[in-house]
N, CA and C atoms as a LAMMPS dump frame, in Angstrom:
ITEM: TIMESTEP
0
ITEM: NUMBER OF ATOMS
519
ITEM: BOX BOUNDS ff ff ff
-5.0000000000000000e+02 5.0000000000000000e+02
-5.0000000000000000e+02 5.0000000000000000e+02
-5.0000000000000000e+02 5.0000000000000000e+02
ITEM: ATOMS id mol type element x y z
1 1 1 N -53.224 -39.409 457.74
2 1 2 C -54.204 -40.416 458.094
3 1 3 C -54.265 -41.512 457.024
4 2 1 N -54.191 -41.036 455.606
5 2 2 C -54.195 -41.947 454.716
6 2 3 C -52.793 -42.924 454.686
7 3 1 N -51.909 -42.781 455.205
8 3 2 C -50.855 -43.56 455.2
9 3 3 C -50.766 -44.156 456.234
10 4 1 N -51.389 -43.754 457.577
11 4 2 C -51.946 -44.646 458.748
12 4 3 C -52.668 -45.842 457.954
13 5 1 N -53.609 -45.695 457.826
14 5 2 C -54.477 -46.723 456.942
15 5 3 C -53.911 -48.19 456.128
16 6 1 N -52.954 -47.111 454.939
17 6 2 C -52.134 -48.512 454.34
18 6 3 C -51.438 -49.198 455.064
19 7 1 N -50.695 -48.381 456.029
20 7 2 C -49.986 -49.248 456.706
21 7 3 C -50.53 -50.042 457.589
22 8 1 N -51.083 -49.953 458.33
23 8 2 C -52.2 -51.031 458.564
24 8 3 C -53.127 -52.295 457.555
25 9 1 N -53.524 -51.702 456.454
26 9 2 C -54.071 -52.703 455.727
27 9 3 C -52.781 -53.353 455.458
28 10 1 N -51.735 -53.068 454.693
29 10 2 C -50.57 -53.754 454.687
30 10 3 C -50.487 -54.641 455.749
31 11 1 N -49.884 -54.405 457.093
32 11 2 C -49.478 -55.242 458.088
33 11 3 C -50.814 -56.213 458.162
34 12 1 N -51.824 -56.164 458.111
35 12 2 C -52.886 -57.171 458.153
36 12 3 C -53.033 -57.889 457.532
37 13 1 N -52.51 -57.899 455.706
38 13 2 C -52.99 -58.589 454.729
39 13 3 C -51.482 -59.412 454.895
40 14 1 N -50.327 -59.105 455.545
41 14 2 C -49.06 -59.323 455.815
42 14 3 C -48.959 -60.789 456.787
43 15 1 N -49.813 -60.557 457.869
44 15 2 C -49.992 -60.789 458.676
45 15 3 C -50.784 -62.321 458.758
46 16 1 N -51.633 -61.556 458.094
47 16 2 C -53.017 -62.923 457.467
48 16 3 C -52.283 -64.19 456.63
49 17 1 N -51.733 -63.787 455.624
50 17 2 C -50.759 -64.554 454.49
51 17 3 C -49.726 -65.374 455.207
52 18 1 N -49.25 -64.692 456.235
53 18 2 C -48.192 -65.914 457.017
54 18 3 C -48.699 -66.781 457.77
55 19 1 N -50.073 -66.695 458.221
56 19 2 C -50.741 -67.563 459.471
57 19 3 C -51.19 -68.892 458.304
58 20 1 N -51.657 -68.277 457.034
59 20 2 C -52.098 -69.169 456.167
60 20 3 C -51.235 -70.38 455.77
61 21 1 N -49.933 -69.19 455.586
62 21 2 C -48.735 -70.116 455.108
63 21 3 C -48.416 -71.105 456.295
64 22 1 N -48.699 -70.575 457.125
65 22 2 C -48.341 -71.607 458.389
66 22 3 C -49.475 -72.652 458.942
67 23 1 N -50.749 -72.415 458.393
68 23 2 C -51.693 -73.751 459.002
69 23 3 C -51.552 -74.474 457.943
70 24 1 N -51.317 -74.126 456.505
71 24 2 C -51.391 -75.075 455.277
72 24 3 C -50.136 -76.01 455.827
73 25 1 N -48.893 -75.593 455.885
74 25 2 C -48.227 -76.323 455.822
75 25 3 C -48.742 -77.655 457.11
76 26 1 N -48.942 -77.708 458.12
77 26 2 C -49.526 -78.134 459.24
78 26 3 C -50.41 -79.306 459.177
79 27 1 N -51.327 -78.746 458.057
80 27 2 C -52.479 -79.606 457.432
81 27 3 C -51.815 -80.506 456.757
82 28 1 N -50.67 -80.29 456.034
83 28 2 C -50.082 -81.251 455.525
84 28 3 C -49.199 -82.427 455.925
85 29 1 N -49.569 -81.679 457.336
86 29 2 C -49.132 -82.991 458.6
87 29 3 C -47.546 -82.337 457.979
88 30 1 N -46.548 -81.717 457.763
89 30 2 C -45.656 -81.302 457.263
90 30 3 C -44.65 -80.223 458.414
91 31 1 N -44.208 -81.288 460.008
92 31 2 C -44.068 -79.658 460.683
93 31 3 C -43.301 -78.317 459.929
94 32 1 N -43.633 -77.63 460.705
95 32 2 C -43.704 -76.003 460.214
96 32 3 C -42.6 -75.889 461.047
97 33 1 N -41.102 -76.353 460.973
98 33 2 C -40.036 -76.128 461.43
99 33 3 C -38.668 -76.469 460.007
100 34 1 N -37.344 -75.678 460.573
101 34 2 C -36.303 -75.574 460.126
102 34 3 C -35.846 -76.846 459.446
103 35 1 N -36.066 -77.655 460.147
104 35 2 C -35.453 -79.146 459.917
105 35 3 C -36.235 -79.577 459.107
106 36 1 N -37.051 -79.367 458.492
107 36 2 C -37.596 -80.238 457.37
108 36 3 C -37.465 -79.789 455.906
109 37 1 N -36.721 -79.866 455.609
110 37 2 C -35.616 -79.493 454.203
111 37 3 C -35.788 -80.857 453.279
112 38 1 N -35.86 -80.855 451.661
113 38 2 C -35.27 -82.167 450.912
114 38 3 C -34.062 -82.799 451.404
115 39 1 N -32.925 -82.159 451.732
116 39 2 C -31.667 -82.991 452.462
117 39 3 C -32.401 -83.91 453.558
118 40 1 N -33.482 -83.526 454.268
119 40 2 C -33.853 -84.769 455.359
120 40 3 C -34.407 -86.014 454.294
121 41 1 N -34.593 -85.655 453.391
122 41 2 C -34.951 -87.372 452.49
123 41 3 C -33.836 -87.303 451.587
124 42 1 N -32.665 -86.963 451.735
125 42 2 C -31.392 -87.647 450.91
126 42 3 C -31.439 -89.104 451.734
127 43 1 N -31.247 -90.059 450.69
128 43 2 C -30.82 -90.958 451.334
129 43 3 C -29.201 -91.303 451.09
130 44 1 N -29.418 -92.203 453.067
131 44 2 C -27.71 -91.758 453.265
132 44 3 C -26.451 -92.586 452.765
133 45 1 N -25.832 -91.776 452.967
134 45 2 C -23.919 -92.301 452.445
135 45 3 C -23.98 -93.448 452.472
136 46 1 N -23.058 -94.075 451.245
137 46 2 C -22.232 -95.258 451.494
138 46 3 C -21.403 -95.323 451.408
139 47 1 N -20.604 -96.234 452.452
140 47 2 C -18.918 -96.203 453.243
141 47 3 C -18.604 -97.477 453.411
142 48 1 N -17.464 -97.476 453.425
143 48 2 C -17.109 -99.585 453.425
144 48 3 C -16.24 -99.115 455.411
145 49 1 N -16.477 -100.151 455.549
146 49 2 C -15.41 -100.411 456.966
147 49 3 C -15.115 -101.921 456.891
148 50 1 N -13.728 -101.991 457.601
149 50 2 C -13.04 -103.204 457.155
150 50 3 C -13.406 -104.517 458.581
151 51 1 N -14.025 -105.343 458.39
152 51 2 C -14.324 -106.474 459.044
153 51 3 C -13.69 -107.689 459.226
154 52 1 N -12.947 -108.404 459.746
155 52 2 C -12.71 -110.015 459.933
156 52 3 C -13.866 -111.247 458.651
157 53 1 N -12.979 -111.298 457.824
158 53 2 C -13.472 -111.958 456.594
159 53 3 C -13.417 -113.576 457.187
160 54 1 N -13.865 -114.844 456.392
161 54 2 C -13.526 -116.29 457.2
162 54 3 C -12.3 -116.609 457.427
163 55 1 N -11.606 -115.904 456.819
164 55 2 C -9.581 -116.434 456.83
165 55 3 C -9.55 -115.66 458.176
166 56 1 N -10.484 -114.309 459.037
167 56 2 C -9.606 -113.898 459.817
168 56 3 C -9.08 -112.615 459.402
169 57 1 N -8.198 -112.261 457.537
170 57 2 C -8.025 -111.19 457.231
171 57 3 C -9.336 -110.15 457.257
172 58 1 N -8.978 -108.954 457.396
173 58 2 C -10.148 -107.702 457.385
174 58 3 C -9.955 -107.674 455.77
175 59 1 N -11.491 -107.508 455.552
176 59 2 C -11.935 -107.213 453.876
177 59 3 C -13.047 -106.52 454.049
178 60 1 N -13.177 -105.375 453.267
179 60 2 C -14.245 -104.473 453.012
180 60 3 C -15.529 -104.692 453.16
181 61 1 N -16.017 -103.564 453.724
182 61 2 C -18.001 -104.281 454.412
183 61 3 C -18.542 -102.98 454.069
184 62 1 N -19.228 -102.863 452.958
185 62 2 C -20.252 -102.305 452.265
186 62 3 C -21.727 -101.543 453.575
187 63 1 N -21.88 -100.359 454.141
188 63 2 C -22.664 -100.391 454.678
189 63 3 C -23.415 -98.341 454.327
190 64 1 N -24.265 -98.278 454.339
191 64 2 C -25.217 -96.819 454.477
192 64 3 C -25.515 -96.28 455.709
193 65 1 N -25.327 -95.389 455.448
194 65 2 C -25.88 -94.353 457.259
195 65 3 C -24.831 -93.532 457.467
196 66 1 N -24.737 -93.175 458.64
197 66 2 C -24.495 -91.944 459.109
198 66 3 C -22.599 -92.519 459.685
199 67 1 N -21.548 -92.269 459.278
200 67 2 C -20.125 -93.317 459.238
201 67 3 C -19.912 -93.234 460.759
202 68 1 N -19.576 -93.854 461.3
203 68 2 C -19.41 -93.94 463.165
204 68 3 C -20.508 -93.709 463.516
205 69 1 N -21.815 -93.597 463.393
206 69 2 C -22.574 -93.615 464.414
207 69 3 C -23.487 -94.249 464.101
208 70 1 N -23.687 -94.929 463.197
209 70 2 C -25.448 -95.745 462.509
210 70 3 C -25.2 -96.15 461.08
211 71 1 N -25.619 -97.374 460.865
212 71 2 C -25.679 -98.063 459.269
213 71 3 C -25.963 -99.095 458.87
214 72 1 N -27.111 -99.639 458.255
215 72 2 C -27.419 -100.775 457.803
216 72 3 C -26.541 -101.275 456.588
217 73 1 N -26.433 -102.592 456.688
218 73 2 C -25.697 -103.131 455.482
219 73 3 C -26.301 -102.865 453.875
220 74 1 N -25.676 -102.126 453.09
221 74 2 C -26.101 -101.626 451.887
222 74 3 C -26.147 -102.473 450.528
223 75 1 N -27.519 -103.663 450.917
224 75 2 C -27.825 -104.219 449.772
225 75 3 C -29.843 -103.918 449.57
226 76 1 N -29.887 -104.23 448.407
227 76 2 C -31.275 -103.904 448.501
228 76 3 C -32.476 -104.154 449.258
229 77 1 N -33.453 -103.109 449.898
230 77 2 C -34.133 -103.738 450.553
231 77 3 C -35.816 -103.719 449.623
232 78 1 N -36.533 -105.12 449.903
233 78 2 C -37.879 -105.461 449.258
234 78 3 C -38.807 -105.096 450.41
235 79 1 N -39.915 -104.367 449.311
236 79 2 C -40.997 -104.171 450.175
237 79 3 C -42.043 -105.214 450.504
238 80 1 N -42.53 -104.785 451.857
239 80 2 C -43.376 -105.857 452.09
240 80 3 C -42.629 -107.209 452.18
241 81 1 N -41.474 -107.75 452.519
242 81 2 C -40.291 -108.965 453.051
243 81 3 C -39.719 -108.596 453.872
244 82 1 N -39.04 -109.777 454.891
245 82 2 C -38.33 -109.551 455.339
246 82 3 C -37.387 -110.025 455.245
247 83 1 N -36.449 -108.715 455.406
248 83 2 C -35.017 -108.564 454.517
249 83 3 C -34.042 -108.537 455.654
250 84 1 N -32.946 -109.515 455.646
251 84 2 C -32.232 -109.914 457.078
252 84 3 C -31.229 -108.555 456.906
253 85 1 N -31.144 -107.783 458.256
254 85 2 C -30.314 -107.067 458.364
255 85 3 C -29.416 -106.975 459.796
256 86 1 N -28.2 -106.487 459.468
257 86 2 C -27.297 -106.166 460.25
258 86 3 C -26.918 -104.824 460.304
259 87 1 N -27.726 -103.887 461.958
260 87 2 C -27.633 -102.245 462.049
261 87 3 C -26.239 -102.63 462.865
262 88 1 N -25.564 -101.593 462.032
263 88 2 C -24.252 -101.358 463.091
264 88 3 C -24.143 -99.806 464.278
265 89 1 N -23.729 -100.135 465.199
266 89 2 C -23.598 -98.506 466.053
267 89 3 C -22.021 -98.722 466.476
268 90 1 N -22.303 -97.227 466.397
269 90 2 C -20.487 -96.965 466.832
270 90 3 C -21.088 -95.736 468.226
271 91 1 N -20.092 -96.135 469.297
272 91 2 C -20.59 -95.448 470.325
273 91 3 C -19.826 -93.889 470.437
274 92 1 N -18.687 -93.863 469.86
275 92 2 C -17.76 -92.7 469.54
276 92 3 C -16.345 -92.949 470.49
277 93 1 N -16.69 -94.873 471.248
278 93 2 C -15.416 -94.566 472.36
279 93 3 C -15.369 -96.246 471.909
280 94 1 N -14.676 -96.684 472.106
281 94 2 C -14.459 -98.277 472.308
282 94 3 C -15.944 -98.943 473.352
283 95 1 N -15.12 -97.654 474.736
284 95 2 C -16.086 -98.21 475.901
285 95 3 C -17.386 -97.654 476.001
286 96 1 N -17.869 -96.699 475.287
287 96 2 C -19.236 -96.431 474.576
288 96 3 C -19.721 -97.536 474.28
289 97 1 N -19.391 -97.648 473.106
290 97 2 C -19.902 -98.813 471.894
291 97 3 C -20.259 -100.062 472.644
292 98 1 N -19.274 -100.608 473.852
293 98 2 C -19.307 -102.179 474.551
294 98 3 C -20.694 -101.718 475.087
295 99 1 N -20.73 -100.926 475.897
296 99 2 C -22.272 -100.171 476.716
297 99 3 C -23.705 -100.657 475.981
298 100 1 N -23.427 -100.607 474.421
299 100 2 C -24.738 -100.791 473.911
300 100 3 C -24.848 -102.362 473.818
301 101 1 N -24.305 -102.961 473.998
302 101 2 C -24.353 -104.8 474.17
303 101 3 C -25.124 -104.864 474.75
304 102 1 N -25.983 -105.855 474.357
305 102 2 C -27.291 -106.715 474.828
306 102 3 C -28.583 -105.484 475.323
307 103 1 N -28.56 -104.342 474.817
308 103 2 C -29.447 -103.674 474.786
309 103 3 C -30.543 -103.776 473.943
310 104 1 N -31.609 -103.284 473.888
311 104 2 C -32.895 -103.279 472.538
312 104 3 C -33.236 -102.563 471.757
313 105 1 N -33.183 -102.793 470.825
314 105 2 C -32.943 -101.596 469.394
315 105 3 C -34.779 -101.877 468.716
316 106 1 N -34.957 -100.862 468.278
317 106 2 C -36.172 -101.013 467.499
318 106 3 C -36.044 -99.835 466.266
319 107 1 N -36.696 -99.87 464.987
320 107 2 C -36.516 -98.94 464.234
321 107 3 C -38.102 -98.411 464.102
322 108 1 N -37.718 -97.595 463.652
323 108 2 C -39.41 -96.842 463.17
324 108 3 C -39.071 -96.558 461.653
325 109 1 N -39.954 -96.787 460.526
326 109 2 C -39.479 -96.433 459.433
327 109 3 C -40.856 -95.709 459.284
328 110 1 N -40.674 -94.181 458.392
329 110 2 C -42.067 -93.67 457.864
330 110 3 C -41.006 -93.236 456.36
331 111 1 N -42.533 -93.707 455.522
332 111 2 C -42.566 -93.208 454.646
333 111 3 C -42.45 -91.791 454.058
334 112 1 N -41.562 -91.489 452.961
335 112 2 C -41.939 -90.043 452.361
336 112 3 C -43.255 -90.062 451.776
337 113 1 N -43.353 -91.095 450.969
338 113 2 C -44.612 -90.88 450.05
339 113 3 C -45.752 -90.946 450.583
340 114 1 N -46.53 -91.051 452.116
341 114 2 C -47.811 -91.026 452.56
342 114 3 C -47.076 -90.781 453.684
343 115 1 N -46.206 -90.463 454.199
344 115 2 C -46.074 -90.257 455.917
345 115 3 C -46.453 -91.624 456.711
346 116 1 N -46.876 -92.675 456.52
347 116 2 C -47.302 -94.051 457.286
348 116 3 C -45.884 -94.745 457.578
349 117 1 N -46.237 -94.815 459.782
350 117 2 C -45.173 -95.242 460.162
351 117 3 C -45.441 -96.627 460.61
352 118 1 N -44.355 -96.819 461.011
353 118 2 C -44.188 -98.982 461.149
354 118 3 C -43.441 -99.324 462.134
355 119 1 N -43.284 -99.63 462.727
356 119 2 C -41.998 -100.992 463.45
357 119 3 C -41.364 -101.628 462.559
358 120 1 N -40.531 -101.009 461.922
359 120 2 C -39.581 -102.165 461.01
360 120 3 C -38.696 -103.496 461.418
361 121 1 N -38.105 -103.36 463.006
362 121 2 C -37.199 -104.17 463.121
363 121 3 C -36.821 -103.777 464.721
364 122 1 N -37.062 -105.403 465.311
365 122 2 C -36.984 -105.122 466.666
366 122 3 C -35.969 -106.046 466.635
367 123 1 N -34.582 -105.782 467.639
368 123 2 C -33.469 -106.889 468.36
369 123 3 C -33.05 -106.108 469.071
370 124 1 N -31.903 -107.5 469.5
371 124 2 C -31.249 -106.326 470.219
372 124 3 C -29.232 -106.533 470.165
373 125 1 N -28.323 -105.492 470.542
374 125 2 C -27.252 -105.666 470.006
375 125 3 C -26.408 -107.01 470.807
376 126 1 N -25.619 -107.916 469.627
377 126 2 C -25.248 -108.209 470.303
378 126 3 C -23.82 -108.6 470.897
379 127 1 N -23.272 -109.564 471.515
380 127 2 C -21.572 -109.507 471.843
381 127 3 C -20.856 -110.28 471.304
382 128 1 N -20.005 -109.602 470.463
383 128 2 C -19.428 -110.413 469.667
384 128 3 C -18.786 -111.407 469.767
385 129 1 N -17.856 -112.258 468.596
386 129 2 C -17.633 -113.619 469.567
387 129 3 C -15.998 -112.821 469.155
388 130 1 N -15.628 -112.721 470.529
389 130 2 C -14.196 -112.293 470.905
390 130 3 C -12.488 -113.214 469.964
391 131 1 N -13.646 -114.333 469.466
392 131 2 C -12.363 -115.34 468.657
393 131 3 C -12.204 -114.578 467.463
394 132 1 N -13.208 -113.759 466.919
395 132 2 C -13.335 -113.857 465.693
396 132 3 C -12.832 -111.537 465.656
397 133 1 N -13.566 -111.192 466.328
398 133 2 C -13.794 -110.012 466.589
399 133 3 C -13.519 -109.596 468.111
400 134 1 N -11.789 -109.129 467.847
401 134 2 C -11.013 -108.637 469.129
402 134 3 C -11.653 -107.61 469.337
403 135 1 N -11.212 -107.347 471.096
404 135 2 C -11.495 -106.152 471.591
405 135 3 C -10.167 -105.016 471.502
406 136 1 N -9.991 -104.252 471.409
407 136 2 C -11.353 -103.085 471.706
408 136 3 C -12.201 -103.115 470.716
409 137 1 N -13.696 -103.135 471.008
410 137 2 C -15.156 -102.88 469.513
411 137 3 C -15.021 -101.697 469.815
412 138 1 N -14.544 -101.337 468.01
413 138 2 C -15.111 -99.649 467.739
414 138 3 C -16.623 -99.823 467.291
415 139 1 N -17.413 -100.779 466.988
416 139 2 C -18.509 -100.532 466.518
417 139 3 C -19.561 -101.745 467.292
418 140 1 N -20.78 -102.22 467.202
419 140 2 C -21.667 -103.336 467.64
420 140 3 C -22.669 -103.352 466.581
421 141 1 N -23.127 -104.899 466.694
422 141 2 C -24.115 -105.092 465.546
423 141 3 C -25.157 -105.413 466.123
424 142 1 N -26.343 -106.012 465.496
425 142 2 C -27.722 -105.998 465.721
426 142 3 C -28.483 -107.14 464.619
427 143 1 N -28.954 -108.104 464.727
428 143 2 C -29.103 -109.116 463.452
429 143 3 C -30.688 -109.132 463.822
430 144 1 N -31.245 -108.806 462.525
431 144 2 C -32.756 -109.171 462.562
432 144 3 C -33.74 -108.839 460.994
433 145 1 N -34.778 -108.771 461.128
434 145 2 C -35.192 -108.557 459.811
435 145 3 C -35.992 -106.918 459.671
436 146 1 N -35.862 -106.627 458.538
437 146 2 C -35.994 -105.101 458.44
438 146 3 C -37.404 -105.032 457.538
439 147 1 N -38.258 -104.842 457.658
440 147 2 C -39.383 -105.064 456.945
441 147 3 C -40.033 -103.89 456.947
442 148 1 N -40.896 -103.288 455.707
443 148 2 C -40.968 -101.701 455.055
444 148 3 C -42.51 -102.198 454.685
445 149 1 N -43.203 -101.677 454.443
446 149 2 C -44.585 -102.395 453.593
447 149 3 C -45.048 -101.695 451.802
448 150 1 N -43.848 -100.403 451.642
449 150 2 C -44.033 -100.22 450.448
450 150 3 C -42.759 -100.002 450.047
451 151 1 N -42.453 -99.288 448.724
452 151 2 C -41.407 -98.696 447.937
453 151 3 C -41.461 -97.648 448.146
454 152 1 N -40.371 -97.088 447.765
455 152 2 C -40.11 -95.196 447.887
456 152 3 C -39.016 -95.457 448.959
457 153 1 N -39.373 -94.033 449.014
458 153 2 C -37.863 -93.401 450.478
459 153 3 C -38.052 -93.93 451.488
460 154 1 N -37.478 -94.176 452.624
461 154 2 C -37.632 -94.314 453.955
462 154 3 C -36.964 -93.878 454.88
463 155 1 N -37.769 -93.11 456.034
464 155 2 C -36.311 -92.576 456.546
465 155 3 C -36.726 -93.358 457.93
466 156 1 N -35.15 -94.104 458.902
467 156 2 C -35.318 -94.799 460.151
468 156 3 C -35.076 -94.159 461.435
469 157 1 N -35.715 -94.257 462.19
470 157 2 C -35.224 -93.855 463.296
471 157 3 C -35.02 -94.959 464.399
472 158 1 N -33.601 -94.952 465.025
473 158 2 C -33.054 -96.351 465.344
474 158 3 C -33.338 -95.905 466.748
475 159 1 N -34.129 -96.625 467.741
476 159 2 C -33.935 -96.099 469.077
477 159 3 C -33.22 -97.759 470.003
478 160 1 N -32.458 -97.008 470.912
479 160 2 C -31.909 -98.544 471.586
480 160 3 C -32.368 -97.808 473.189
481 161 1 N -32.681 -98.753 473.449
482 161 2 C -33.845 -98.638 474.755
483 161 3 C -34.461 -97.436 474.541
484 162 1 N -35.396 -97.478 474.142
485 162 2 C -36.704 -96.501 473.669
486 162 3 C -35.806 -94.692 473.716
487 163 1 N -34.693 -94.433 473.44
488 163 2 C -34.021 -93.888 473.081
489 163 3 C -33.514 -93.607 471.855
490 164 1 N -34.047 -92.301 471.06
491 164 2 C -33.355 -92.245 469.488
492 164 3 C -31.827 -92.106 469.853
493 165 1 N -31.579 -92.975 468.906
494 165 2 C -29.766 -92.998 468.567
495 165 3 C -29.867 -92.59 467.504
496 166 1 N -30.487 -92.064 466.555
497 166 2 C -30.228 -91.667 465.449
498 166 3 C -31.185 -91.932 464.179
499 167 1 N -30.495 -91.309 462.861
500 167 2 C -31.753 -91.57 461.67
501 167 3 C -30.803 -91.772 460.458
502 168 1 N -31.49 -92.583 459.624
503 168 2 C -30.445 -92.957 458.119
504 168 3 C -31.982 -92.551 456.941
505 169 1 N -31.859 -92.344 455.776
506 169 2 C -32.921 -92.774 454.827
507 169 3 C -32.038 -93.327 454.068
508 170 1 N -32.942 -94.291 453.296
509 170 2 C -32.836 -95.393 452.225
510 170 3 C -33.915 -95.511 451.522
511 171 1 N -33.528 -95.981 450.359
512 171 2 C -34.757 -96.348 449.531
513 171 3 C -35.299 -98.02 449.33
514 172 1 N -36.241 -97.815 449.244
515 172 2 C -36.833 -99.384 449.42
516 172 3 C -37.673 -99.786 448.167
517 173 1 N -36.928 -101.199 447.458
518 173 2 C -37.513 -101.017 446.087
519 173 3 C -39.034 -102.709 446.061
């Protein structure tokens, strides 16, 4: 009977301690799932891809995010400005990628350091000028301004027609 007992107080005090562990985290507005690891605020890779320079030759293009599928051009971004940017998407096909032309992209940026989210940057993609930038497009761009309201991390979530396409973090100084 006495080992009935502990084992019971055990499983209860067992029991109790994980529900705790699980509303604290909650409260912290922090979901209580797998995916929320420090790797989700690495901010992401930088990769060059080669572009049509003014001569026409392809020369190296500096950009962050996720390589074929999402990336803003990787120069600094100011808080609270707006900072002209060019999001690139790669569709994974030639004839993917043409698909997202003249569609509407919007970003959501939230903060690490208070969780406060925004509308960073509404356009939409667009078609390139075929003199300059032959077909087949492995990739499409997006020209508009990217605007954050503080410093710290940021992580984006790019949706093109109210659809996530994806997420990059960056830091915003």
């Amino acid at each position: 009977m006495k080992n009935f007992l502990i084992s019971i107080c055990t499983f209860l005090l067992l029991t109790g301690c994980s529900s705790e562990n699980s509303s604290s985290v909650k409260q912290n507005n922090t979901p209580a799932s797998s995916e929320t690891t420090t790797k989700e605020w690495q901010v992401s890779p930088y990769f060059t891809i080669s572009k049509p320079g003014p001569n026409g030759k392809d020369v190296p293009f500096g950009l962050r995010g996720v390589k074929g599928k999402l990336a803003i051009v990787d120069a600094p971004v100011k808080a609270g400005t707006n900072n002209k940017q060019l999001p690139h998407f790669w569709g994974g096909t030639p004839e993917k990628t043409e698909q997202l032309f003249n569609k509407q992209v919007k970003i959501i940026g939230t903060s690490k350091e208070d969780g406060k989210t925004v509308t960073a940057f509404k356009s939409s993609i667009g078609v390139p000028n075929e003199e300059v930038v032959k077909p087949p497009h492995h990739y499409a761009e997006s020209v508009g301004y990217l605007n954050l309201p503080s410093k710290g991390i940021w992580k984006l979530d790019v949706y093109i027609e109210d659809n996530l396409f994806g997420s990059i973090i960056i830091e915003v100084q």
